[in-house]
Backbone as CSV, one residue per row, in Angstrom:
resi,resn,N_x,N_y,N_z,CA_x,CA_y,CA_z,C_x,C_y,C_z
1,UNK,0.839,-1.200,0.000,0.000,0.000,0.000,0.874,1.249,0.000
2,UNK,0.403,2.083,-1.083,1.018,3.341,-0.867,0.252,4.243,-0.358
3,UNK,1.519,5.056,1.248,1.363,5.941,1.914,0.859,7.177,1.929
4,UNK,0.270,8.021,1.941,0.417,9.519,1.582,1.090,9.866,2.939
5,UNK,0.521,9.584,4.013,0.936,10.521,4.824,3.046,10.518,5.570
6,UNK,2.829,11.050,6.087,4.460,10.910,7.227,3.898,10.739,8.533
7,UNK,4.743,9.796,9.292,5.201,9.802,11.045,6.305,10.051,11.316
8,UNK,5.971,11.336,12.386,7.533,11.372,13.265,7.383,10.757,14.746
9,UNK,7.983,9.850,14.748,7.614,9.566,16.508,8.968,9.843,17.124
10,UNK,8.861,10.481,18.000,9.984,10.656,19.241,10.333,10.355,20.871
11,UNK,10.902,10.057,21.286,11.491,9.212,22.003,10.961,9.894,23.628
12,UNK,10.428,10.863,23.618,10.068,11.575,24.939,11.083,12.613,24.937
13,UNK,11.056,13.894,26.109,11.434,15.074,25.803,12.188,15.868,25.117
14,UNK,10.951,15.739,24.074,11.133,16.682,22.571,11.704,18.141,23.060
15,UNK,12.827,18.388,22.784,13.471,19.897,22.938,12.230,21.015,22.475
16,UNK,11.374,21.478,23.743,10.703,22.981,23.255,10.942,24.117,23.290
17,UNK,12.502,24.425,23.572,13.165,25.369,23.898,12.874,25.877,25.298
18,UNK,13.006,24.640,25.930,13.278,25.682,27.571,11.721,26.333,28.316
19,UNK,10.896,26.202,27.553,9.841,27.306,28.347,9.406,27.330,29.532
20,UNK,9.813,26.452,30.466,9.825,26.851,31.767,11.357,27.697,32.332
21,UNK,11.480,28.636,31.753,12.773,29.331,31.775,11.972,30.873,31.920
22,UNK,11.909,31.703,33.273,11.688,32.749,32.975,12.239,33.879,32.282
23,UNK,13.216,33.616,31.990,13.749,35.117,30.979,14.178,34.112,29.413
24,UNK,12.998,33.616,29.300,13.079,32.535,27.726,13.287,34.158,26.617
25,UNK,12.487,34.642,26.598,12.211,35.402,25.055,13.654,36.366,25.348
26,UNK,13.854,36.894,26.296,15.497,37.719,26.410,17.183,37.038,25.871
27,UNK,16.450,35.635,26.169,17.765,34.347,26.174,17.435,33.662,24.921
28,UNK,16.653,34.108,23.825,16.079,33.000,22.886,17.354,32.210,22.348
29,UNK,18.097,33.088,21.969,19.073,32.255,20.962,20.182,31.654,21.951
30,UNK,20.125,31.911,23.078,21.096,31.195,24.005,20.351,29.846,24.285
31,UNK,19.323,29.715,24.831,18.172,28.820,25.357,17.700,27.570,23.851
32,UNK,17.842,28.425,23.079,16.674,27.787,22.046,17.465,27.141,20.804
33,UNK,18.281,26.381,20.729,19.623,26.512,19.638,18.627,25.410,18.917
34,UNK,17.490,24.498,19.423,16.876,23.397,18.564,16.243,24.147,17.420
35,UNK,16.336,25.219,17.579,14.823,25.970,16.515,15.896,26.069,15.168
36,UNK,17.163,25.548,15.122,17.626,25.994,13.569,17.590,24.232,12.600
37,UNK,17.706,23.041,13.772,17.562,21.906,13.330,16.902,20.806,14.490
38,UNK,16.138,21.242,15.429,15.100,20.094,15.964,13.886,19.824,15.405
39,UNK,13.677,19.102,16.181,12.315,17.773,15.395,11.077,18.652,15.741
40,UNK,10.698,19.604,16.234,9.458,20.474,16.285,9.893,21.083,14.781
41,UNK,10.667,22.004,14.236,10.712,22.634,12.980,11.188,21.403,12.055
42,UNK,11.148,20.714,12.424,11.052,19.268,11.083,9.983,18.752,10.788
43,UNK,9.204,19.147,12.367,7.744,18.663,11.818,6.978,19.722,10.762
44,UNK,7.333,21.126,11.131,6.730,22.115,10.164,7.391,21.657,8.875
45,UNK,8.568,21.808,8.900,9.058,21.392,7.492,8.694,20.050,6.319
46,UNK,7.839,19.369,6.970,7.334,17.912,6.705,6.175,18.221,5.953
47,UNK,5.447,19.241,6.852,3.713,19.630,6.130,3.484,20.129,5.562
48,UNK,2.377,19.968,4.942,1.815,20.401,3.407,1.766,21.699,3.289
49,UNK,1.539,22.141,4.566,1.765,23.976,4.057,2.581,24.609,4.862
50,UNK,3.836,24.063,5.562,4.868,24.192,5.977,4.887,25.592,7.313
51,UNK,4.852,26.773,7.601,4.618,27.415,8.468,2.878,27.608,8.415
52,UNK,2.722,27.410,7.514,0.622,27.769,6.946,-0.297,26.489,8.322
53,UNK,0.558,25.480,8.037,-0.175,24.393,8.084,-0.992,24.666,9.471
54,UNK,-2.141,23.845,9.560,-3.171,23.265,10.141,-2.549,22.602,11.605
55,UNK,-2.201,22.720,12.392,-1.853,21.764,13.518,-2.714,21.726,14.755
56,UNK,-3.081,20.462,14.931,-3.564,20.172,16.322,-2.604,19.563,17.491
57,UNK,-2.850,19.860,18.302,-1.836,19.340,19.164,-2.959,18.474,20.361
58,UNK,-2.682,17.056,20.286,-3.584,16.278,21.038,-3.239,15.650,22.251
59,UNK,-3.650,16.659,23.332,-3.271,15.877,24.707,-4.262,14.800,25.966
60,UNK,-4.827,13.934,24.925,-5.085,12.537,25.211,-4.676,11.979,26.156
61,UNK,-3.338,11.629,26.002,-2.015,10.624,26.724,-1.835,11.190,28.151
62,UNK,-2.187,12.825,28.383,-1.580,13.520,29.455,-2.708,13.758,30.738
63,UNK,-2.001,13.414,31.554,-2.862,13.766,33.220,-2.969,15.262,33.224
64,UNK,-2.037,15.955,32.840,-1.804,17.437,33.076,-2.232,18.128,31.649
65,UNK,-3.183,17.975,30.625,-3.192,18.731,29.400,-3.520,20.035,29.069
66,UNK,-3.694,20.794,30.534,-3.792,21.937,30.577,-2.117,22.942,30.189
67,UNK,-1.402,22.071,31.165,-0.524,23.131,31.194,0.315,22.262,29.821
68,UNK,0.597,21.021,29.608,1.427,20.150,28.321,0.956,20.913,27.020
69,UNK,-0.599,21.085,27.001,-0.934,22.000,25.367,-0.495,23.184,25.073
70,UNK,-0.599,23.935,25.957,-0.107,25.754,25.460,1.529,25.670,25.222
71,UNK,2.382,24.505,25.716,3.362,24.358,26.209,4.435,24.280,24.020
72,UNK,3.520,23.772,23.644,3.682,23.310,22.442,2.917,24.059,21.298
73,UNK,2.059,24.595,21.815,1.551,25.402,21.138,2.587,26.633,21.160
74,UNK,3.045,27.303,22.182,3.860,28.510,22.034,5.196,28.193,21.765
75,UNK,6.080,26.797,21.976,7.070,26.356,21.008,6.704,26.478,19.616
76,UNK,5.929,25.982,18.764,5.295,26.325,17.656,4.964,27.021,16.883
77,UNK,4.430,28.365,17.767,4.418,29.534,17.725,5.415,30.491,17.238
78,UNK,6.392,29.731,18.170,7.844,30.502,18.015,8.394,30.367,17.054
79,UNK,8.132,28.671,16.584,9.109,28.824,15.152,8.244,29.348,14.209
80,UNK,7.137,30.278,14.314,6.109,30.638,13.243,5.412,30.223,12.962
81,UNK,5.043,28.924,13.354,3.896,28.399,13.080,2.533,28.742,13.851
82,UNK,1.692,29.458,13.258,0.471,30.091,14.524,-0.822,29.838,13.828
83,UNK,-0.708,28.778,13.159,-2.686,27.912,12.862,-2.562,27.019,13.819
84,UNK,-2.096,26.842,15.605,-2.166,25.959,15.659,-2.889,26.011,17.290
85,UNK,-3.668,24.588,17.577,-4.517,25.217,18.515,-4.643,23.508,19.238
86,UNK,-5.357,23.238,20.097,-5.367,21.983,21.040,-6.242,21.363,21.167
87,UNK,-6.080,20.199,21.387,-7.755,18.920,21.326,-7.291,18.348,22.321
88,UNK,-7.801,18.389,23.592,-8.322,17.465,24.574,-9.097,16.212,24.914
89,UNK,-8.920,14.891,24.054,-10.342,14.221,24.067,-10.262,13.353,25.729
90,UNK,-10.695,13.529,27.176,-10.790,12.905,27.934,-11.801,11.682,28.156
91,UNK,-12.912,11.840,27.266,-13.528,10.786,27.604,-14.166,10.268,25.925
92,UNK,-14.373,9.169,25.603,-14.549,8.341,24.272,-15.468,9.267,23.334
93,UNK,-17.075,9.408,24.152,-17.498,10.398,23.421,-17.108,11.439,23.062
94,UNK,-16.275,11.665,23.364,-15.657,13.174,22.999,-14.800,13.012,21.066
95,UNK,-14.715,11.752,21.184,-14.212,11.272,20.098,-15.205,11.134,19.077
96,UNK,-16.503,11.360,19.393,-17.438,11.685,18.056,-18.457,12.506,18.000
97,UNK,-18.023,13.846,18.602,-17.941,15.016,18.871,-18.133,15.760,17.304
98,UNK,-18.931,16.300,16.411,-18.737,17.086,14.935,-17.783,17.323,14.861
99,UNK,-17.644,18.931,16.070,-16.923,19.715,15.953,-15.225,19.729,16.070
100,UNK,-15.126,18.386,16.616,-14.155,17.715,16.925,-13.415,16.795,15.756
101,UNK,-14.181,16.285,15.158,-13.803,15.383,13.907,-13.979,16.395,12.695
102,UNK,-14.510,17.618,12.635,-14.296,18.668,11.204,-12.958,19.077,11.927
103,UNK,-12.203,19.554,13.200,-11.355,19.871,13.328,-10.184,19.453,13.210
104,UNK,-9.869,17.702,13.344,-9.191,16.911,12.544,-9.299,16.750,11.502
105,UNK,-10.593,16.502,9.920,-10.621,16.763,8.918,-9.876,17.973,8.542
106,UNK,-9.689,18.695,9.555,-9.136,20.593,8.284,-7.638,20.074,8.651
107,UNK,-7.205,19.174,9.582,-5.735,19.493,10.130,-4.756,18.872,9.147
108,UNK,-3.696,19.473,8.709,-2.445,19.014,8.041,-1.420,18.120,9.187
109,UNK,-1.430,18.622,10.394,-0.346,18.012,11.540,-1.605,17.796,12.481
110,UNK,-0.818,16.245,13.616,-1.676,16.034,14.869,-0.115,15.821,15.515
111,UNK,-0.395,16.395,16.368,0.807,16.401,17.414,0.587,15.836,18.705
112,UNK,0.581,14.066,19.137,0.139,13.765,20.166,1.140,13.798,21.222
113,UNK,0.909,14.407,22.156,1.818,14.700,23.215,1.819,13.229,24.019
114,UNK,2.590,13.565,25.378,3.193,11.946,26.182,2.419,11.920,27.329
115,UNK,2.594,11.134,28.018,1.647,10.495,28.841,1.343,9.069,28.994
116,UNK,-0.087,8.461,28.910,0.009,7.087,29.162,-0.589,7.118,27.718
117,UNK,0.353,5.861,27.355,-0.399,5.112,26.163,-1.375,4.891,26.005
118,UNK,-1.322,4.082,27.280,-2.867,2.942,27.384,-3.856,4.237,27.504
119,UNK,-3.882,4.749,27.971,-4.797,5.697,28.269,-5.554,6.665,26.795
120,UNK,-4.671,6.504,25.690,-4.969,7.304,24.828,-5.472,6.378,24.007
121,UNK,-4.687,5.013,23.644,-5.487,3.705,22.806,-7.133,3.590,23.869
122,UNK,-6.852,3.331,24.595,-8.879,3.297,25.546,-9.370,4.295,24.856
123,UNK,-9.139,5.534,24.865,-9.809,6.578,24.466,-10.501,6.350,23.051
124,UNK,-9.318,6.858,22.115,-9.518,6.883,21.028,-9.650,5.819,20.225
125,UNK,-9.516,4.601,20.445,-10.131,3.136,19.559,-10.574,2.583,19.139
126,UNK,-11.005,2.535,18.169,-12.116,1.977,17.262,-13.220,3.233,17.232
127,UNK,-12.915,4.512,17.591,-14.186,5.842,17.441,-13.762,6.447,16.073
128,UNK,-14.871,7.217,15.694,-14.854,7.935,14.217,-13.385,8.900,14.624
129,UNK,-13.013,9.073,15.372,-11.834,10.078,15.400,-10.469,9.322,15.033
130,UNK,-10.519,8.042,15.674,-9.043,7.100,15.279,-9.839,6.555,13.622
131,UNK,-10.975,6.760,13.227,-10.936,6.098,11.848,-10.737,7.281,10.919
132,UNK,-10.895,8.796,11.035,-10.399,9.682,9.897,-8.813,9.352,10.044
133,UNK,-8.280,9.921,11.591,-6.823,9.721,11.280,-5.852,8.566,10.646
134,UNK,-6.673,7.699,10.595,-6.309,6.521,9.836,-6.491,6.893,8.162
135,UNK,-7.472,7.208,8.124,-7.678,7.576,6.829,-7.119,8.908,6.066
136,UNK,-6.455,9.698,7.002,-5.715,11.009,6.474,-4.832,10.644,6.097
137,UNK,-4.211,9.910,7.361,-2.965,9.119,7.202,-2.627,8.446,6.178
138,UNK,-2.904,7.458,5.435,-3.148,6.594,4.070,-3.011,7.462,2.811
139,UNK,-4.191,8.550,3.088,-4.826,8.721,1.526,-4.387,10.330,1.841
140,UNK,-3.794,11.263,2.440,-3.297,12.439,2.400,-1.964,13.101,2.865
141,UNK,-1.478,14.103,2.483,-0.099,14.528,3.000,-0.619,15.289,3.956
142,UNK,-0.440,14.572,4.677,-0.510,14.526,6.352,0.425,13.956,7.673
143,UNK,0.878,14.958,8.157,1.662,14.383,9.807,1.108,13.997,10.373
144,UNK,1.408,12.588,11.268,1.247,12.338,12.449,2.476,12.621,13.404
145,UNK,2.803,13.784,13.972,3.796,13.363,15.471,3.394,12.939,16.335
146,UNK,4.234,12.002,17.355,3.183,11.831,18.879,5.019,11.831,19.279
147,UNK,5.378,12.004,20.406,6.278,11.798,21.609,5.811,11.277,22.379
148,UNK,6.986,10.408,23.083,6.916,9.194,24.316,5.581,8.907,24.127
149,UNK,3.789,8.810,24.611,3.121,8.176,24.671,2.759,7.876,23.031
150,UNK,2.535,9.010,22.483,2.403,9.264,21.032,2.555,8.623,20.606
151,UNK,4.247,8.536,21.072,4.696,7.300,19.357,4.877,5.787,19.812
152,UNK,4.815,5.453,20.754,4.610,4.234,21.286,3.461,3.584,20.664
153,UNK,2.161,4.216,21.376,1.213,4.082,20.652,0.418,3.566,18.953
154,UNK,1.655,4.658,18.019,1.559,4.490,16.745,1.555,3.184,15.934
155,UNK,2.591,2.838,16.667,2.332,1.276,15.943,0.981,0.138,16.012
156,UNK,0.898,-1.198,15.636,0.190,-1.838,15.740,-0.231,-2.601,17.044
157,UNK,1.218,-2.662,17.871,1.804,-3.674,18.693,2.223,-2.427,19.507
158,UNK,1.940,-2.461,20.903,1.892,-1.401,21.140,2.303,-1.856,23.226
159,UNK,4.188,-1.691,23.503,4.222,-2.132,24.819,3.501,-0.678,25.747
160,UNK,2.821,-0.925,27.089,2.284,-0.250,27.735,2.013,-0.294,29.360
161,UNK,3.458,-1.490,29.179,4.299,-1.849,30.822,4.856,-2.595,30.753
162,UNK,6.157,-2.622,32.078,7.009,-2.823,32.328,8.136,-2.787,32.515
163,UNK,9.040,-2.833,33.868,9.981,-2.492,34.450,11.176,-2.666,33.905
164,UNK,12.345,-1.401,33.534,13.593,-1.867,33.061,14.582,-2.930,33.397
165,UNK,14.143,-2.766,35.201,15.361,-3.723,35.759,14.830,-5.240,35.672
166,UNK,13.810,-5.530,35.118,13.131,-6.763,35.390,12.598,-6.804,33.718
167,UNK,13.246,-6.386,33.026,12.465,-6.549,31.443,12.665,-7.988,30.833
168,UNK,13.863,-8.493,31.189,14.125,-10.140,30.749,13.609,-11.199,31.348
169,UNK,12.514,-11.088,32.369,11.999,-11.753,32.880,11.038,-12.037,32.245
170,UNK,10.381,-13.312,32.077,9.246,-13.852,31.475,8.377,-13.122,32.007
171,UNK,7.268,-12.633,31.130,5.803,-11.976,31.121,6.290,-10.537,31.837
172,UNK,7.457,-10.098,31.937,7.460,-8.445,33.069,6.944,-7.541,31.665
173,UNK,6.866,-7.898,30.108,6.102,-6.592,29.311,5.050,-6.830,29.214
174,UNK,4.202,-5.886,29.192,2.466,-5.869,28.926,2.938,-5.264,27.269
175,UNK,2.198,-5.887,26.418,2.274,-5.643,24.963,0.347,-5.702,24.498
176,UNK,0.126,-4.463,23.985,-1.309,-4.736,23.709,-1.287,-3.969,22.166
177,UNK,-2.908,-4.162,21.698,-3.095,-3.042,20.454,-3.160,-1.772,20.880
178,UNK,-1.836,-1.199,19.346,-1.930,0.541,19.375,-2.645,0.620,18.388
179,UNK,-2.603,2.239,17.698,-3.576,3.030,16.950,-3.565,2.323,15.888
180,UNK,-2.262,1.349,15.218,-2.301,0.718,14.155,-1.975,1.530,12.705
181,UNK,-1.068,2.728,13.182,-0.575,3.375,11.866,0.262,2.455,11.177
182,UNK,1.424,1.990,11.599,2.405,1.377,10.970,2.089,-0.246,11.593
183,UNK,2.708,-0.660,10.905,2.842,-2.920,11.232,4.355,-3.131,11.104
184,UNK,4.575,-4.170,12.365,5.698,-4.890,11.701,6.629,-4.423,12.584
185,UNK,6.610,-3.488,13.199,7.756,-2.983,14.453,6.859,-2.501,15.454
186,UNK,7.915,-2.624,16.921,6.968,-1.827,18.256,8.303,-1.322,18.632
187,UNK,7.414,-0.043,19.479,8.185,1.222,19.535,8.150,1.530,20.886
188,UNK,9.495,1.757,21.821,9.216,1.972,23.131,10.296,3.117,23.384
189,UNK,9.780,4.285,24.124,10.808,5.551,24.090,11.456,5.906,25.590
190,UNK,11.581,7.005,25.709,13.189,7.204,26.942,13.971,6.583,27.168
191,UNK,14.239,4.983,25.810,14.950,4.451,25.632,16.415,4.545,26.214
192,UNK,17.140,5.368,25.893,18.179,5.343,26.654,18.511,5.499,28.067
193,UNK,17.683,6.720,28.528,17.906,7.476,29.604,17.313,6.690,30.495
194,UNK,16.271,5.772,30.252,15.695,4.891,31.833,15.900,3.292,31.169
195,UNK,17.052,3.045,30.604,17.658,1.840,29.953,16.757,0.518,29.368
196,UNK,15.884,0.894,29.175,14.819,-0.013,28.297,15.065,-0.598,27.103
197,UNK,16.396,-1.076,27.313,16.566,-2.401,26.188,16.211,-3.304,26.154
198,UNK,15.793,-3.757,27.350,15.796,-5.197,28.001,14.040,-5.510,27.849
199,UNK,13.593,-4.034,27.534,12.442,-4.159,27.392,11.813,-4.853,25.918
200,UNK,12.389,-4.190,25.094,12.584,-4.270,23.844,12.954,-5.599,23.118
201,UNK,14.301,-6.235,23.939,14.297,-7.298,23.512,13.131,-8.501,23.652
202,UNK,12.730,-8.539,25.190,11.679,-9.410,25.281,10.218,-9.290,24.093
203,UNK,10.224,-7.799,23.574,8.938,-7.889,22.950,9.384,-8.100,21.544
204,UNK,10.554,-8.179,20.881,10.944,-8.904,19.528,11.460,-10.353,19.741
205,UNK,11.805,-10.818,21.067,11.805,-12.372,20.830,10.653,-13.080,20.843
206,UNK,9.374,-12.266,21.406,8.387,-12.877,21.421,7.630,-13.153,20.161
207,UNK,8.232,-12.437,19.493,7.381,-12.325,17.663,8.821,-11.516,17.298
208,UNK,9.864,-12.514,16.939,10.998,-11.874,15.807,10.645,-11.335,14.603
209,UNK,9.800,-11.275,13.984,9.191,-10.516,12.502,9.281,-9.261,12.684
210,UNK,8.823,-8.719,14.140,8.516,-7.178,14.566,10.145,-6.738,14.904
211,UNK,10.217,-5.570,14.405,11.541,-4.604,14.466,11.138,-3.777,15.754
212,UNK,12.057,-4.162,16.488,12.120,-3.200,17.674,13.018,-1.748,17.447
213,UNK,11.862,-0.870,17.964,12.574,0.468,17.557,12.489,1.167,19.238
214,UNK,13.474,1.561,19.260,14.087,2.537,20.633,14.527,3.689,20.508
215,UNK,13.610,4.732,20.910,14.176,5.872,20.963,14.575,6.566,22.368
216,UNK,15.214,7.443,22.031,16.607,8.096,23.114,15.592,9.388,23.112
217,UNK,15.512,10.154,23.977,14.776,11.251,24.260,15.242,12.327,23.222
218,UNK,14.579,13.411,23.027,14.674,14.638,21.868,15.133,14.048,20.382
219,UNK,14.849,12.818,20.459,15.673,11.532,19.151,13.860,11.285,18.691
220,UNK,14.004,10.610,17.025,12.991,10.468,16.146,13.410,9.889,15.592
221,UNK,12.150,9.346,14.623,12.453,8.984,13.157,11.283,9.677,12.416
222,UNK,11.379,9.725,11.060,11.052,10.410,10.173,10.368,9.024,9.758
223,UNK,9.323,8.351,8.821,8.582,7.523,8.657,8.152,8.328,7.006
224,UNK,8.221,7.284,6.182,7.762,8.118,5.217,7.304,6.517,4.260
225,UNK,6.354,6.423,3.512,5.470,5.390,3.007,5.386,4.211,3.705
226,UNK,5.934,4.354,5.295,5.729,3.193,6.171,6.988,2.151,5.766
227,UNK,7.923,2.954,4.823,9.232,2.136,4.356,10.750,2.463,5.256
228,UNK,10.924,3.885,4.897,11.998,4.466,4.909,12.438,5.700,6.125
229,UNK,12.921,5.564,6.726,13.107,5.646,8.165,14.140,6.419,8.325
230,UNK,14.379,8.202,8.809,15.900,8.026,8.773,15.519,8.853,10.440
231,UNK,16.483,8.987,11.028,16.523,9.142,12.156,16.816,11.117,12.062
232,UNK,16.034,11.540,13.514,16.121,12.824,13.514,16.023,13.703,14.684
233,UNK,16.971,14.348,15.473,16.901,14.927,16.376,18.572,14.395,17.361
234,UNK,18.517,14.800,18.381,20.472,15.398,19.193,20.759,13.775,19.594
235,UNK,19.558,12.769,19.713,20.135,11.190,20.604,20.420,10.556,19.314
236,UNK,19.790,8.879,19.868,20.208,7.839,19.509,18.337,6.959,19.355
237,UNK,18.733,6.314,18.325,17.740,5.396,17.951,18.085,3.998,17.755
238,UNK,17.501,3.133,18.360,18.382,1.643,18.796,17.442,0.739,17.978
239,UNK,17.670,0.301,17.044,16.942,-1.161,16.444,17.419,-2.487,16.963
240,UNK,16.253,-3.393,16.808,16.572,-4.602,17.258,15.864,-5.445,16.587
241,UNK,16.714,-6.370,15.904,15.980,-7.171,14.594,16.100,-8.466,15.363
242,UNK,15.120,-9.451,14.992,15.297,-10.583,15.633,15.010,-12.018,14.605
243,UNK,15.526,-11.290,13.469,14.871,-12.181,12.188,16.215,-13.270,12.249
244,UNK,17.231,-12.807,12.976,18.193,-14.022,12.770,18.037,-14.480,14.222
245,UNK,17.731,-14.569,14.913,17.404,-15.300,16.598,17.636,-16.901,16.245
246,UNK,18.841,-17.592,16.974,19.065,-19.054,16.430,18.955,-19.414,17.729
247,UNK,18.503,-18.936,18.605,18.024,-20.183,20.112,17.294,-18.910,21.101
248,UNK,16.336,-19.632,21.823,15.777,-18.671,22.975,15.336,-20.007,23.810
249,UNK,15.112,-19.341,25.242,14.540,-20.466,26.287,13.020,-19.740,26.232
250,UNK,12.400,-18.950,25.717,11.456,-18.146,25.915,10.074,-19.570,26.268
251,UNK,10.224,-20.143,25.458,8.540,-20.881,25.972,8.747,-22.242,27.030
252,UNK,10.716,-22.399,27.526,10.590,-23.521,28.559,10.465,-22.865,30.181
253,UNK,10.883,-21.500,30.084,10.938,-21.156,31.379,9.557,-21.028,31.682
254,UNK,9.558,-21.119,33.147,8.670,-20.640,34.199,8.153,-18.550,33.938
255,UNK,7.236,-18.346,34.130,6.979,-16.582,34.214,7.797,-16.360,35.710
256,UNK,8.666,-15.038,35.017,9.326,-14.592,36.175,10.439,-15.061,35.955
257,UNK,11.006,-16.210,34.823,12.331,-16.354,35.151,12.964,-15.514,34.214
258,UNK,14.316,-15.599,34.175,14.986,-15.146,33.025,15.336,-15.681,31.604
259,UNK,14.796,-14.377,30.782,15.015,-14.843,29.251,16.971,-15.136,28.507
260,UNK,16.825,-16.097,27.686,17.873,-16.159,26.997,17.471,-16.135,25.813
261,UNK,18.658,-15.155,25.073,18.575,-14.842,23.392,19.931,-15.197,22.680
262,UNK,19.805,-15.822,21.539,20.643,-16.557,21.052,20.838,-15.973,19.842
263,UNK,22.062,-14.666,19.482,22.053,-13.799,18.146,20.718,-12.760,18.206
264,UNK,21.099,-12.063,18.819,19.942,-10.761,18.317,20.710,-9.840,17.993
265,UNK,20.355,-9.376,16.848,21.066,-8.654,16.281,20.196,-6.356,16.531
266,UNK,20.840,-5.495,16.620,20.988,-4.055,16.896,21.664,-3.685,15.824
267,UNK,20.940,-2.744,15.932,21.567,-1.487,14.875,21.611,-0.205,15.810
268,UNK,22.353,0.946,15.694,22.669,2.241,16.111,22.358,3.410,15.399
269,UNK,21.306,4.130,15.452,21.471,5.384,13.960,21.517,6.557,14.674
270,UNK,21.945,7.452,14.100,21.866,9.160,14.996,21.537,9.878,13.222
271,UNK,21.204,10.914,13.715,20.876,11.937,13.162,20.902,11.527,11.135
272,UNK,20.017,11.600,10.867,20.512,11.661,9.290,20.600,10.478,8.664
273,UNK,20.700,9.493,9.690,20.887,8.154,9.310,19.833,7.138,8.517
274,UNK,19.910,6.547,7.769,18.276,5.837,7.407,18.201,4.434,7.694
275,UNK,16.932,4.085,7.491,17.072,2.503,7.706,15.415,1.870,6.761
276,UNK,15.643,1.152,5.809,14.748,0.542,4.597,13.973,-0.178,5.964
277,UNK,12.818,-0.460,5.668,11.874,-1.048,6.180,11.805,-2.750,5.298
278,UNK,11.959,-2.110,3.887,11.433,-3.466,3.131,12.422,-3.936,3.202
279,UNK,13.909,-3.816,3.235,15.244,-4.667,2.706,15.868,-4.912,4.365
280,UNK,15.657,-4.012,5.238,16.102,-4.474,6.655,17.591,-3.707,6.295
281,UNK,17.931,-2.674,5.413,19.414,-2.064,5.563,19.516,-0.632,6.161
282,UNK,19.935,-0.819,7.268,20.732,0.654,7.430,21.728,1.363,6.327
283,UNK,21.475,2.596,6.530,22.663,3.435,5.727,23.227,4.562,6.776
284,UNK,24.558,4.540,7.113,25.012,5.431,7.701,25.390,6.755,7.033
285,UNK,24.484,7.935,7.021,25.462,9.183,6.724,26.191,9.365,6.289
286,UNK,27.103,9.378,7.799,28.730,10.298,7.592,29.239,8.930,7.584
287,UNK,29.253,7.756,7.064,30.285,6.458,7.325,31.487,6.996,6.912
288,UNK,32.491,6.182,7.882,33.815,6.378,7.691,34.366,5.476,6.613
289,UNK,33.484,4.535,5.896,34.086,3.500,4.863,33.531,4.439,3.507
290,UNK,33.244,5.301,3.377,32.457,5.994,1.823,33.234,6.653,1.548
C-alpha cells in the first residue's frame, strides 16, 4: 500500500526550547539553539503547508493537558507556526464530537503529546476520530507526530508496561493493540535514559518478525510510506531485529524467570541516518568506509 501521509515519533522530551525558563524570550538564541535543526521545525518542514499548516496538538495521553498544550503550542508559535490550537479528548465520546472530527478533517499536523499510552489507545479506539486519522494518514499529505506516549502508541503492537530492571523476565512486558498506523515494528521511548533495552528485547523475541525500535529522548524517526526511516533529532535510535534469533529459552521457562537470546542482532542510527523497512538495511550518513 502506498502511503500519503508521514510519522515522526519521538522518544520523549522533545526539545521545546526551555519554556519553563523565565527570561526565555530575552535568552532565545542562548536557550533555544533546537529551533535551527530540531524535530518540532522538522515537523513544520514535513507539512503540506509548511509554516501555513493546520496543527492540532492532542493531549489525550496527558494527566496534566492543561498546562502540556499551550506548552507546544507557544514552542510552535515561536518557530512561526500560529494555525495551531489543542484537542483534549478525555472521555470516548468526545471522540465523536462534529466539531471535533471537522477539526481533525481541516488538520495538516496532529501532534500527540506523552503520557500514558494505554490511556490514549482506551480513548480513542475503534471511534470515528481514530478512523479519519487513519484515513488522512493513508490517503493524504498529512503528519502524524506523537512523543513518548504518542509514538509508542503508533504502531500496531503497542508495549504499555514494564519495568527496566526486570524486562528479561518472562511476562514483566504488557504488549497490547496501538492506533495501528504502521505494522511490523513496536516502539518503546526514553529508551536510553531509563535503559529499556531489556524491554525491547523481550517484545521482539516474542514475535521476531517485529523490528524493535528505541528511541533516546529529543531523538525520532522520520517515517515516510511506512518504508523508509531516517533518524532525527540530538540522541540515539536503537533497532533490534530478531529475524536471525538461532536459540531462545522463551517458551521452557517458568513466568518470572529469566530470558535467553541466542544472536539478536541491533543497529545504532543518529541523526541523518536511514534505515529501509522493506530490505532491513541501514545506511550510515557520515560512514567512515564511503
Amino acid at each position: 500500500m502506498n502511503i500519503q501521509g508521514k510519522l515522526i515519533i519521538i522518544g520523549g522530551a522533545v526539545d521545546k526550547g526551555s519554556f519553563t525558563e523565565t527570561d526565555l524570550d530575552k535568552n532565545a538564541a542562548k536557550n533555544l539553539n533546537f529551533f535551527e535543526a530540531g524535530i518540532l521545525k522538522r515537523i513544520i518542514d514535513e507539512s503540506k503547508h509548511k509554516k501555513e499548516s493546520r496543527i492540532e496538538v492532542i493531549t489525550t495521553a496527558s494527566k496534566i493537558p492543561k498546562e502540556i498544550g499551550p506548552e507546544y503550542v507557544k514552542a510552535l508559535h515561536y518557530l512561526g507556526a500560529d494555525n495551531v490550537d489543542v484537542i483534549n479528548i478525555e472521555r470516548r465520546e468526545q471522540a465523536t464530537d462534529p466539531e471535533i472530527l471537522e477539526r481533525l478533517k481541516a488538520a495538516d499536523v496532529v501532534m500527540f503529546t506523552g503520557g500514558d499510552q494505554l490511556r490514549l489507545t482506551s480513548i480513542l479506539g475503534g471511534t470515528p476520530f481514530h478512523d479519519i486519522l487513519l484515513d488522512k494518514y493513508h490517503n493524504e499529505d498529512f503528519v502524524y507526530a506523537g512523543t513518548s506516549a504518542g509514538a509508542a502508541a503508533a504502531s500496531n503492537n503497542m508495549i504499555y508496561q514494564g519495568s527496566s530492571s526486570e524486562a528479561l523476565l518472562k511476562g514483566e512486558v504488557k504488549i497490547t493493540s496501538g492506533l495501528g498506523l504502521i505494522d511490523g515494528v513496536i516502539i518503546d521511548t526514553h529508551f536510553v535514559q531509563r535503559g529499556r533495552i531489556g524491554r525491547l528485547f523481550q517484545a521482539v523475541v516474542g514475535n521476531p518478525k517485529v523490528l524493535g525500535i528505541g528511541l533516546g529522548e529529543d531523538t525520532g524517526l522520520l517515517i515516510t510510506n511506512n518504508s523508509m526511516m531516517e533518524a532525527i533529532g540530538s540522541g540515539l535510535v536503537i533497532l533490534v531485529d530478531g529475524k536471525e534469533i538461532k536459540d531462545t529459552n522463551l517458551t521452557q521457562v517458568e513466568l518470572g524467570q529469566p530470558i535467553s537470546i541466542n544472536h539478536l542482532v541491533t543497529h545504532v542510527m543518529s541523526i541523518h541516518d536511514t534505515f529501509d523497512l522493506t530490505n532491513f538495511k541501514m545506511t550510515i550518513k557520515s560512514s567512515q568506509y564511503v
